[in-house]
Structures are given as structure tokens and as C-alpha cells.
C-alpha positions, -999 to +999 in steps of 0.1 A: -431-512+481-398-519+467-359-501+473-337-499+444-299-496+448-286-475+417-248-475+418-237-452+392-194-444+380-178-435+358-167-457+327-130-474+332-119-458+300-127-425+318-103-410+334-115-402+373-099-362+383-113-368+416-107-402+422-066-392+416-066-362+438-081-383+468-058-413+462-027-386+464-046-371+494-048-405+508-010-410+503+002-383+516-016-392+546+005-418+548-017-447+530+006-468+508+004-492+481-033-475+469-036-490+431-068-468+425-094-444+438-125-442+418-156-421+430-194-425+418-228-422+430-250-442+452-291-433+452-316-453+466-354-453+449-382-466+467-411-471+442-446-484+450-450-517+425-450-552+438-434-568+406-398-567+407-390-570+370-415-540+359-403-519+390-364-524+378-374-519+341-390-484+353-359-477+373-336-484+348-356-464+327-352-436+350-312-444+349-313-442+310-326-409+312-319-390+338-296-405+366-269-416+346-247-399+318-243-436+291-218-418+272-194-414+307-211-434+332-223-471+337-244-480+367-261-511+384-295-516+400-301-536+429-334-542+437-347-553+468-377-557+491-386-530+513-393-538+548 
């Protein structure tokens, strides 16, 4: 059994609407000196296949088509042992 780490946000040439209103939240909390906020998504895959290059070519597969948007959104897999 493996665990795959997808991290998934938004491309830097997109512009992140709620990334900016918690970095202004954060501010006027009193938190200075903030260059950028940027949100995205963490999801975690577990995925019964003991070869790690075939389990992260299915999950990036999966990323391709479903879990991330490539025309907005860039993401990284880690993959990793599950214990």
C-alpha cells in the first residue's frame, strides 16, 4: 500500500481572490510585512500497488483528470510508503 501527497494551487499567473482577502484579514489582525497569501488543496490517496512509479503514473493520471483544473491549477505528487 502506498500514500500519495497531491498538493494542488493555483497557477502564479492566476490571480488568488482568496488568498488576498486572508492576507488583508491577516493584516488587519495586526500581521505585518505579509508579501503573499496563496491557498490550494492538499489530498492524500492511498492506493494498493507496490511499484512506486506505476502507482504515481495512475495518480497523476487521476490529477490530469479529475483533481486538478491544468488550465488554472498546477499540482505535485508525493509519494510515499504507507506504514
Amino acid at each position: 500500500m502506498l500514500k500519495s501527497e497531491i498538493y494542488i494551487t493555483l497557477k502564479k499567473k492566476i490571480v488568488d481572490p482568496q488568498g488576498l482577502t486572508i492576507k488583508h484579514a491577516l493584516e488587519s489582525m495586526g500581521y505585518k510585512g505579509l508579501d503573499e497569501v496563496r491557498i490550494g488543496k492538499f489530498i492524500t490517496i492511498k492506493i494498493d500497488c507496490q511499484n512506486k512509479e506505476k502507482a504515481k503514473k495512475k495518480i497523476d493520471n487521476m490529477c490530469r483528470k479529475l483533481l486538478a483544473n491544468p488550465i488554472t491549477e498546477d499540482y505535485n505528487v508525493k509519494m510515499k510508503g504507507d506504514k
